[in-house]
DRENPA-3360 file (N, C-alpha, C; in nm, 2 decimals, always signed):
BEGIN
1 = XXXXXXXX = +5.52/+4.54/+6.37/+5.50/+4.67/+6.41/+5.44/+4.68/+6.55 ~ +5.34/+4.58/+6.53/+5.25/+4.59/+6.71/+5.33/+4.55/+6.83 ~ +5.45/+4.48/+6.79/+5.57/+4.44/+6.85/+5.65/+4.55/+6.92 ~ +5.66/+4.60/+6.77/+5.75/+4.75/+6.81/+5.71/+4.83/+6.93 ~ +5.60/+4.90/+6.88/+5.50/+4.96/+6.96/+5.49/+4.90/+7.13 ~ +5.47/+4.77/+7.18/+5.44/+4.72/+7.27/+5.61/+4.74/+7.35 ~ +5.71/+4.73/+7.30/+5.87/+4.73/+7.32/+5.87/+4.86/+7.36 ~ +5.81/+4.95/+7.28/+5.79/+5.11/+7.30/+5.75/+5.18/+7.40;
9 = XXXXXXXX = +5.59/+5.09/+7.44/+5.59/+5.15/+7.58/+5.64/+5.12/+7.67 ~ +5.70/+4.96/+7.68/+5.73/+4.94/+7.81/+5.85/+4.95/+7.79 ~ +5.96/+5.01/+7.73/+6.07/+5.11/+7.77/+6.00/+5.25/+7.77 ~ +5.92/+5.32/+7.73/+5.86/+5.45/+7.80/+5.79/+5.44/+7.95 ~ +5.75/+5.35/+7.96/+5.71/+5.26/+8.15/+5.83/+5.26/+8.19 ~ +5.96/+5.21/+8.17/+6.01/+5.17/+8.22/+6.12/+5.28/+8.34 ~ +6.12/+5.41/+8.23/+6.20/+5.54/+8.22/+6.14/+5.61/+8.32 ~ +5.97/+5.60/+8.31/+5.89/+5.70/+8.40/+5.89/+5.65/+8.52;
17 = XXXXXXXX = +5.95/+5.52/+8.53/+5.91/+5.46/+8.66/+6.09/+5.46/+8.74 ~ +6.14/+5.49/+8.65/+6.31/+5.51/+8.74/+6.26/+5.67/+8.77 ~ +6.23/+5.72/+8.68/+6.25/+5.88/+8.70/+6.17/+5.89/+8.82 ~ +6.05/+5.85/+8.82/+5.96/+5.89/+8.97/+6.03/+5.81/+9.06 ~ +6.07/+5.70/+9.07/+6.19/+5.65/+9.24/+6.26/+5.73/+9.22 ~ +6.33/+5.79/+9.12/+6.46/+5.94/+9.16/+6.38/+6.00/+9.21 ~ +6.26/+6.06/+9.19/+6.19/+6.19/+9.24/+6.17/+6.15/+9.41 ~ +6.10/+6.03/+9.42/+6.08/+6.03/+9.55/+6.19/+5.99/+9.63;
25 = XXXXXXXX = +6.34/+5.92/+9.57/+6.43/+5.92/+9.67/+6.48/+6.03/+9.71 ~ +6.46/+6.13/+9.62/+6.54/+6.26/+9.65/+6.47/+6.35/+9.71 ~ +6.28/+6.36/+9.71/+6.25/+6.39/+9.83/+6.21/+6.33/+9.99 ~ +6.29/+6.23/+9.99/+6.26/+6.14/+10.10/+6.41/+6.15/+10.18 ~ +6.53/+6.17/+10.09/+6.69/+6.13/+10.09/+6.74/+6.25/+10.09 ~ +6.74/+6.29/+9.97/+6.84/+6.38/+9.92/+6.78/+6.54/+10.01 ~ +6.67/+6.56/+9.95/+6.64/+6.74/+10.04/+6.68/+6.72/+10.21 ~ +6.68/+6.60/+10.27/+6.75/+6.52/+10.41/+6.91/+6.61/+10.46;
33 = XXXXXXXX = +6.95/+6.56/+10.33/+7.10/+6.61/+10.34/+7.13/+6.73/+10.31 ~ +7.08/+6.76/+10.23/+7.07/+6.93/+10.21/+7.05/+6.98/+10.30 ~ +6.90/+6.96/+10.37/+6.80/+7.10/+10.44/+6.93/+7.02/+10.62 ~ +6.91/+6.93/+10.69/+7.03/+6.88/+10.79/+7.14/+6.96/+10.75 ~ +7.23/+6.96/+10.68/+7.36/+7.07/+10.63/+7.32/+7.17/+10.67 ~ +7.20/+7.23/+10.60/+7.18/+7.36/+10.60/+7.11/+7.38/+10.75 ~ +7.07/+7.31/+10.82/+7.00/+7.36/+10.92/+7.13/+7.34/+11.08 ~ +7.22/+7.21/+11.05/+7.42/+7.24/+11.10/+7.50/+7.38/+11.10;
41 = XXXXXXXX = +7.44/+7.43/+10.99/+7.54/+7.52/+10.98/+7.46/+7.67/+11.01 ~ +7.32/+7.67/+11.00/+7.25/+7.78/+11.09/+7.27/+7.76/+11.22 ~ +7.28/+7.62/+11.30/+7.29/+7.66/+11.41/+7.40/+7.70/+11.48 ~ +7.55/+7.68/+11.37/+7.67/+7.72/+11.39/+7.69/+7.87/+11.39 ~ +7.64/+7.92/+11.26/+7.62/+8.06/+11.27/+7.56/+8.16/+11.35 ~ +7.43/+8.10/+11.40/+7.39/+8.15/+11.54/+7.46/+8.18/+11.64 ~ +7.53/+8.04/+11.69/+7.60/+8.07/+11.84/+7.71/+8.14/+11.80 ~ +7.78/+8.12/+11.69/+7.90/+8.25/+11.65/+7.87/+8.39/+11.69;
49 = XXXXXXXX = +7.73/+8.39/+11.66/+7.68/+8.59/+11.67/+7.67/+8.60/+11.81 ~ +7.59/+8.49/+11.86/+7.59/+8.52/+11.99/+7.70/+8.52/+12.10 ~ +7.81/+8.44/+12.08/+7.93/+8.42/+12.13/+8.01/+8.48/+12.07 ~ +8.02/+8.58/+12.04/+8.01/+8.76/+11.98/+8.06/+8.88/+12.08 ~ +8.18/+8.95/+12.11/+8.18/+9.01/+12.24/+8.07/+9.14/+12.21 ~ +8.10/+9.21/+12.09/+7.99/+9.28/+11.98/+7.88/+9.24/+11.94 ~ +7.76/+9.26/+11.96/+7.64/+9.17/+11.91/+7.66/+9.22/+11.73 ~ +7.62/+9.13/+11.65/+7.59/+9.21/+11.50/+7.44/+9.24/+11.49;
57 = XXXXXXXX = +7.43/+9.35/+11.46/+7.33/+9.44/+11.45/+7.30/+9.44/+11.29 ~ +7.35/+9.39/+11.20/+7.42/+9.46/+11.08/+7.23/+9.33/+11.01 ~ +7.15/+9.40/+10.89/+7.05/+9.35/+10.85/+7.10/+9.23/+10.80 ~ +7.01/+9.10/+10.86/+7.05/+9.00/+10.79/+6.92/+8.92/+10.68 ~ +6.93/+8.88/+10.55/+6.92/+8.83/+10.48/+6.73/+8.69/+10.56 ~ +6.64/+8.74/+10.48/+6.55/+8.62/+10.51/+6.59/+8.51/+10.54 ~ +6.51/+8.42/+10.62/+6.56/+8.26/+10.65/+6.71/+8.27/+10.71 ~ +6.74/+8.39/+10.81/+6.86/+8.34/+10.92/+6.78/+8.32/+11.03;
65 = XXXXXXXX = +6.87/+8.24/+11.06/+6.81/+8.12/+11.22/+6.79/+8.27/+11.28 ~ +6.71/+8.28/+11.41/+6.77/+8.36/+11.52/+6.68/+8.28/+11.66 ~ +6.66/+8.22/+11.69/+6.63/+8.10/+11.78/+6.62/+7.95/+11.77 ~ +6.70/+7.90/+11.85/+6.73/+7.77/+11.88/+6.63/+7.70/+11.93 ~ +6.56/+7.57/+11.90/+6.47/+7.47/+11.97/+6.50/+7.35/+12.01 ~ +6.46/+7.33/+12.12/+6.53/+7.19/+12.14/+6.39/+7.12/+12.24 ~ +6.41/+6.98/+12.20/+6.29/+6.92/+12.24/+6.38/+6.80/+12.26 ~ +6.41/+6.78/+12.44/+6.46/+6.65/+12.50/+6.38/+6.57/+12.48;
73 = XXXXXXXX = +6.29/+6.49/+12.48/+6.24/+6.35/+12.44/+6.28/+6.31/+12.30 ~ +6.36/+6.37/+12.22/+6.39/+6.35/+12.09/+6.53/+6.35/+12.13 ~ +6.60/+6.31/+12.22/+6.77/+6.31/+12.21/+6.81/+6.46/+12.28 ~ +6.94/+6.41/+12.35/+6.99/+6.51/+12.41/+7.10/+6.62/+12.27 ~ +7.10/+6.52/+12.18/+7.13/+6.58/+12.04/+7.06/+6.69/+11.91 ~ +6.93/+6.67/+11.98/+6.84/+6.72/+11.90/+6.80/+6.88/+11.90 ~ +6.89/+6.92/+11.83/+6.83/+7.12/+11.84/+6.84/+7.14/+11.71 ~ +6.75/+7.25/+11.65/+6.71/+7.30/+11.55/+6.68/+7.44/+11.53;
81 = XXXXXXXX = +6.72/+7.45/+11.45/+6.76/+7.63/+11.42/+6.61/+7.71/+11.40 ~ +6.51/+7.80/+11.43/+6.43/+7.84/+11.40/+6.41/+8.00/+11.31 ~ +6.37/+7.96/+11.19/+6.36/+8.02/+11.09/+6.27/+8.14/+11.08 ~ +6.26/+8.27/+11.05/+6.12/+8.34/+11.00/+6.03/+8.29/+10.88 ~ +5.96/+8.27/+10.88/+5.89/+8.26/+10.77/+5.81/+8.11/+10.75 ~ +5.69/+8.03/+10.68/+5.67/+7.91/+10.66/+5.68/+7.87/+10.54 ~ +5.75/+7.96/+10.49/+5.74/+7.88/+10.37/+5.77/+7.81/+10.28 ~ +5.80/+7.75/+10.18/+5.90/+7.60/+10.12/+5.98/+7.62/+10.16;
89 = XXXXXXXX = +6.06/+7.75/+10.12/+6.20/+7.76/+10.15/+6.26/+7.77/+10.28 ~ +6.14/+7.87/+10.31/+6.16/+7.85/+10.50/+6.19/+7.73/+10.55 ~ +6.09/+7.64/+10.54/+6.14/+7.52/+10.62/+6.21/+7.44/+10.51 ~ +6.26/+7.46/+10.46/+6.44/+7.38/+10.42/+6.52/+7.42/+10.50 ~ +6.53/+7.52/+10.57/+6.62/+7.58/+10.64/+6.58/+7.53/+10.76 ~ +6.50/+7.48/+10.82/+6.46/+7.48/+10.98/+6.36/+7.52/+11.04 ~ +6.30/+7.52/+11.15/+6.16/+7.51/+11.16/+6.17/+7.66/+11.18 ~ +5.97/+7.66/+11.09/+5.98/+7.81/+11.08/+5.88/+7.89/+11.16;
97 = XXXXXXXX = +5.88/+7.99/+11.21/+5.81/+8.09/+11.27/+5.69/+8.18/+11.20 ~ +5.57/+8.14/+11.23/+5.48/+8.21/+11.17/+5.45/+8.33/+11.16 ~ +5.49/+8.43/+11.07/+5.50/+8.56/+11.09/+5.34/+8.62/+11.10 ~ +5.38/+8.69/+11.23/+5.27/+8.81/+11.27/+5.25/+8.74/+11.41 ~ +5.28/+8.59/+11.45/+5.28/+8.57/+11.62/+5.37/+8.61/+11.67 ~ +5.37/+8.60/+11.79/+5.43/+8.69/+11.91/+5.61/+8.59/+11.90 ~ +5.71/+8.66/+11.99/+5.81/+8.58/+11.95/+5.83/+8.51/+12.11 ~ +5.93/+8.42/+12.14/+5.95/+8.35/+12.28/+5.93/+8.46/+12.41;
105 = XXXXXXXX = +5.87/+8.41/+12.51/+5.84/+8.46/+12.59/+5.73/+8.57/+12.63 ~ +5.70/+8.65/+12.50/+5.63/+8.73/+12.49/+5.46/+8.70/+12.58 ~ +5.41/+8.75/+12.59/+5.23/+8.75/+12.58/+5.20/+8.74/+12.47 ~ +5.15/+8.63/+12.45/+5.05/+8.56/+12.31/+5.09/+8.43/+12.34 ~ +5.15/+8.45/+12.14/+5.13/+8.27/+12.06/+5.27/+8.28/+12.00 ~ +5.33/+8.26/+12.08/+5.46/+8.17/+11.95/+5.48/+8.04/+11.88 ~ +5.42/+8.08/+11.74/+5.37/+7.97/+11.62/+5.50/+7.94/+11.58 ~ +5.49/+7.79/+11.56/+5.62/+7.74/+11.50/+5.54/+7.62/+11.36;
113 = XXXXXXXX = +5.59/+7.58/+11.27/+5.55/+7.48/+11.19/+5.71/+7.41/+11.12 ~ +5.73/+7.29/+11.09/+5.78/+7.21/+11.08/+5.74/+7.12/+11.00 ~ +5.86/+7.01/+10.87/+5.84/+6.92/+10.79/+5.85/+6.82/+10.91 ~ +5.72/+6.68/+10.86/+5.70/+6.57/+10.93/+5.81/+6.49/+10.87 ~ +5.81/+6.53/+10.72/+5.85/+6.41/+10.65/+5.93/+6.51/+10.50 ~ +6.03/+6.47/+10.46/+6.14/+6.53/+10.37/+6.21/+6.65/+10.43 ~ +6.29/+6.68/+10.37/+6.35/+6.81/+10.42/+6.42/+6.82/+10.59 ~ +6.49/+6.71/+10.57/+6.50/+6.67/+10.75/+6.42/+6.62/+10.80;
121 = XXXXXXXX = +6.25/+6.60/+10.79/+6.24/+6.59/+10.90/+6.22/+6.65/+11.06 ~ +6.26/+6.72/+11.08/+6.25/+6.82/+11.19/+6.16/+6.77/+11.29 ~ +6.02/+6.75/+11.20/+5.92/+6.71/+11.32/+5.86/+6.59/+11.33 ~ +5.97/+6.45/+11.25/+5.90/+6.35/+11.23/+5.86/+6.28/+11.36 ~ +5.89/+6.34/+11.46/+5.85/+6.24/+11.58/+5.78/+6.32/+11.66 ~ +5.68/+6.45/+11.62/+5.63/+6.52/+11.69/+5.50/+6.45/+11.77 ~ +5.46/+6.38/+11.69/+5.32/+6.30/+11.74/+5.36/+6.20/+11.83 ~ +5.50/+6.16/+11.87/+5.44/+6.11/+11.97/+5.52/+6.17/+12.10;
129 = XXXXXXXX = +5.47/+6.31/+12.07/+5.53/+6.38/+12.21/+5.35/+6.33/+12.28 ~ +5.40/+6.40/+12.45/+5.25/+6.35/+12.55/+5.21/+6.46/+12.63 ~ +5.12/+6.51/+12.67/+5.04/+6.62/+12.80/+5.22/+6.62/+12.89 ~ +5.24/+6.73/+12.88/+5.39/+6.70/+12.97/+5.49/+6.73/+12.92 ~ +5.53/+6.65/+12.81/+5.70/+6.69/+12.76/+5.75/+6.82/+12.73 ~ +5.84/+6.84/+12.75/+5.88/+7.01/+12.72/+5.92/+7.06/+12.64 ~ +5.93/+7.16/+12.59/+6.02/+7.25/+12.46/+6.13/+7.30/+12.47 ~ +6.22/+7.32/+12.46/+6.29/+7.42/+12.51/+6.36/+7.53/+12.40;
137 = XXXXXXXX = +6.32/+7.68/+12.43/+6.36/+7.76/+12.34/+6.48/+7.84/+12.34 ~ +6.57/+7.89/+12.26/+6.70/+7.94/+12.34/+6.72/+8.09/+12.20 ~ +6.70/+8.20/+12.33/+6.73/+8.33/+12.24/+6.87/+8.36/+12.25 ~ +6.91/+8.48/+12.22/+7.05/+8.55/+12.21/+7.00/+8.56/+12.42 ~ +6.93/+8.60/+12.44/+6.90/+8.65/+12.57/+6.86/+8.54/+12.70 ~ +6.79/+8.48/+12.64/+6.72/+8.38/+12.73/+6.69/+8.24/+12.69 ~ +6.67/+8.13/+12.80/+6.60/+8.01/+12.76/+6.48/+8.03/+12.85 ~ +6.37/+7.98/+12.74/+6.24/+7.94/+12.77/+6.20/+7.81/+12.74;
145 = XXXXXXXX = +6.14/+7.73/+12.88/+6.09/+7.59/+12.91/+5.94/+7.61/+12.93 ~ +5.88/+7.53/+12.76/+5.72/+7.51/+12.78/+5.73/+7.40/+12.80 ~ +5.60/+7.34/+12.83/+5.52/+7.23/+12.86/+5.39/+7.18/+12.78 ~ +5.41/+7.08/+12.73/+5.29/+7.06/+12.63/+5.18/+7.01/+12.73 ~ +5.06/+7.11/+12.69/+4.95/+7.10/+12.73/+4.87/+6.96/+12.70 ~ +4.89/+6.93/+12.61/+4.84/+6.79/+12.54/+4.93/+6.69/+12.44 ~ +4.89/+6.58/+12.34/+4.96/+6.49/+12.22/+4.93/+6.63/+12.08 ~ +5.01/+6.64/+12.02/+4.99/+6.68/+11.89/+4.88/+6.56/+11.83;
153 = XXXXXXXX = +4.89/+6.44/+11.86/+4.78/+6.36/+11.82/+4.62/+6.32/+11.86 ~ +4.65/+6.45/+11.90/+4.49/+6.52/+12.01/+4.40/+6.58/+11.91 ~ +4.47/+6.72/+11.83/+4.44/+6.79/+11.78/+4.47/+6.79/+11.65 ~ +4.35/+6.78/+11.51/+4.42/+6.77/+11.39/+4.29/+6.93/+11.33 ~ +4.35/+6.99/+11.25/+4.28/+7.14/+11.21/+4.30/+7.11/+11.06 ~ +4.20/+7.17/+10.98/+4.21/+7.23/+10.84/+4.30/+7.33/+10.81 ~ +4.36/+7.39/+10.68/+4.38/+7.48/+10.66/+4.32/+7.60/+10.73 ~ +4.22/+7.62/+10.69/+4.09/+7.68/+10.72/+4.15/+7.76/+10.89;
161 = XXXXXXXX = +4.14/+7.66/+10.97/+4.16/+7.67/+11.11/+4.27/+7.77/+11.17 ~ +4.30/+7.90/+11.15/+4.38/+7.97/+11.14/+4.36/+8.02/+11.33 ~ +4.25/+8.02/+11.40/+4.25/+8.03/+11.54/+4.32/+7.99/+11.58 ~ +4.42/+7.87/+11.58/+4.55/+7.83/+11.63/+4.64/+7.90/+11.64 ~ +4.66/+8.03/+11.54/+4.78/+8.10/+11.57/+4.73/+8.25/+11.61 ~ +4.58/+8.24/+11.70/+4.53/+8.37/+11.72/+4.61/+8.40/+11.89 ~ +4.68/+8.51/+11.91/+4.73/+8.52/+12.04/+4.69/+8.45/+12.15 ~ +4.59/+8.43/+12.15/+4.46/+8.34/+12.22/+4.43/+8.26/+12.19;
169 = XXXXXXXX = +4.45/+8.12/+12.15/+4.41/+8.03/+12.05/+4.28/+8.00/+12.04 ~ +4.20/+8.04/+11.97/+4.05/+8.03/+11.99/+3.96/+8.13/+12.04 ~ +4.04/+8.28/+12.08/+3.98/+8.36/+12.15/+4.01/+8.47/+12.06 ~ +3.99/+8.53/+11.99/+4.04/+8.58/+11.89/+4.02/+8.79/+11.98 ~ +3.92/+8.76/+12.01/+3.91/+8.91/+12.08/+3.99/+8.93/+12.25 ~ +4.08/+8.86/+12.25/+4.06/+8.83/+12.45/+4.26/+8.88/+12.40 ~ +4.26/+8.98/+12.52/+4.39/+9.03/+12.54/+4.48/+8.90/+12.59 ~ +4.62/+8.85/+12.51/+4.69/+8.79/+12.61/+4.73/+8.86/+12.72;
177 = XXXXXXXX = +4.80/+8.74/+12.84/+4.86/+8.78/+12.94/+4.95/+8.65/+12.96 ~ +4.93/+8.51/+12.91/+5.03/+8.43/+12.91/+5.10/+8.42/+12.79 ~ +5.23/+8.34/+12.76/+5.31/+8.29/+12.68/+5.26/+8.16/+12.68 ~ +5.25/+8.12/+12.53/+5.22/+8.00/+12.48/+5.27/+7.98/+12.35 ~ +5.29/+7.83/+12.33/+5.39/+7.75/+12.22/+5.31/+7.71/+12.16 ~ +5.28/+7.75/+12.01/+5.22/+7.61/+11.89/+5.32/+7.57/+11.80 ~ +5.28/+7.43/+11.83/+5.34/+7.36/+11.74/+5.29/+7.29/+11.60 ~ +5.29/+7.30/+11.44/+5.26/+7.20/+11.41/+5.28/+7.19/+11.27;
185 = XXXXXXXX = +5.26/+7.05/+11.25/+5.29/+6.98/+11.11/+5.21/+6.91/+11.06 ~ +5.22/+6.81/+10.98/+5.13/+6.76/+10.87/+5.08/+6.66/+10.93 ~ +4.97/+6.62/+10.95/+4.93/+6.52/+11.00/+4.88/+6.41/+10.96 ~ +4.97/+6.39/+10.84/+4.96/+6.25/+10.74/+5.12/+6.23/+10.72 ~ +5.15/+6.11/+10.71/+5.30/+6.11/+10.63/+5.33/+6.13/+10.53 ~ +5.16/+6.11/+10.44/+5.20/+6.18/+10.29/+5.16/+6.36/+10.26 ~ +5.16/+6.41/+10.19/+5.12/+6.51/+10.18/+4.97/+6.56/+10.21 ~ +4.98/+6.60/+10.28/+4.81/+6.66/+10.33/+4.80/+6.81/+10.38;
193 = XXXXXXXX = +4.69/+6.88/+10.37/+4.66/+7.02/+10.40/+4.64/+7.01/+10.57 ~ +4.59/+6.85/+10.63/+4.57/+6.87/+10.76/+4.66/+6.88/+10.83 ~ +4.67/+6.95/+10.98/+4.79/+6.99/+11.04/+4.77/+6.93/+11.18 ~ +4.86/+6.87/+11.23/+4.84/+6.83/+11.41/+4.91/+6.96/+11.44 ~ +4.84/+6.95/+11.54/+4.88/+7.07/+11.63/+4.88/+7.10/+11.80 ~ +4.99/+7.11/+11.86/+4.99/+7.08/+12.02/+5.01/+7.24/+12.06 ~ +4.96/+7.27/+12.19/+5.01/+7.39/+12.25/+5.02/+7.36/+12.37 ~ +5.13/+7.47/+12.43/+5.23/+7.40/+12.53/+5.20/+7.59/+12.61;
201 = XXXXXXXX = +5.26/+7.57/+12.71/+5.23/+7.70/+12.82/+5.37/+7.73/+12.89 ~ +5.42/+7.82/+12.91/+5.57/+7.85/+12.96/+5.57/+7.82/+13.10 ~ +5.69/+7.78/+13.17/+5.68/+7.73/+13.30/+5.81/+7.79/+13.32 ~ +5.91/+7.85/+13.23/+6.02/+7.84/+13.33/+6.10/+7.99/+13.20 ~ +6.16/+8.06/+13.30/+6.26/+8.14/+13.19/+6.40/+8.17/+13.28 ~ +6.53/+8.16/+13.18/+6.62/+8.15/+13.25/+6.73/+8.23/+13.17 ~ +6.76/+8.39/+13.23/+6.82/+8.47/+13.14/+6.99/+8.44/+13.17 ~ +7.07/+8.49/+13.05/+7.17/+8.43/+12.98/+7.24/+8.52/+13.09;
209 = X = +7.36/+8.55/+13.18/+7.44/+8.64/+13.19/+7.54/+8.69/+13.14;
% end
């Protein structure tokens, strides 16, 4: 019987330990191929509306892309659809826009946040951007070229730390008058509440004709 029993758990060990490598290949692998598909075909859908002789005006549906990001030190391949919203679902779709900051170009804070790790990836190489490298953002209207002020590996915040996405970052009562970029993501590989965080300053805008 003690036999039995012993055979018992370690085929119950055995089941729980395939089932958790499924769980983590498929959020390491699988949500990869999904949220990448799904973030291909937001960015296809974008340039369709915008290459549009008619703009569509018509209400569209949470989590549609409506700006493009592109960050050259990550490949001249690398652009990603930017989403409203942060949240799970949001960023399966593409990196997302913190709702209530200012949007590209504006005076303030244009908050962005991003997966380091599952779900594409989006930002897995954000940390080793440097003081310098550039962003580049692309509306129906315009491209906007920031400049990272500092490493995302400069700056790590708590939840808590919400002055990051204050129009002022850290000034919470002070009127903007420049445009500025935050960036940020998890600042562990594995799951953590802590966030790196870089901000970057506009240098350049260049309207569409």
């Amino acid at each position: 019987m003690a036999r039995g029993v012993v055979r018992g758990l370690g085929t119950a060990l055995l089941v729980t330990g395939i089932g958790l490598l499924g769980w983590v290949g498929w959020q390491y692998f699988g949500t990869a191929v999904t949220a990448n598909h799904t973030m291909d075909q937001g960015k296809r859908d974008l340039r369709d509306r915008w290459a549009a002789e008619v703009p569509d005006k018509a209400p569209r549906p949470a989590g549609t892309p409506e700006v493009l990001l592109r960050i050259p030190k990550f490949g001249k391949g690398w652009e990603k659809p930017v989403v409203e919203g942060v949240g799970k679902d949001d960023l399966a779709k593409g990196i997302g826009h913190y709702p209530g900051t200012q949007l590209p170009g504006e005076p303030g804070n244009f908050a962005l946040a991003g997966h380091r790790i599952t779900h594409g990836s989006p930002f897995g190489k954000l940390l080793d951007l440097v003081k310098g490298d550039e962003v580049i953002v692309e509306t129906a209207d315009a491209v906007y070229t920031y400049e990272l002020d500092a490493s995302p590996r400069d700056l790590t915040v708590k939840p808590a730390d919400t002055w990051v996405l204050d129009p002022v970052p850290g000034e919470p009562t002070e009127v903007p008058t420049a445009s500025v970029l935050t960036l940020t993501t998890c600042q562990d590989l594995f799951r953590s509440p802590d966030r790196s965080v870089a901000f970057a300053h506009l240098t350049k805008v260049t309207r569409k004709s």
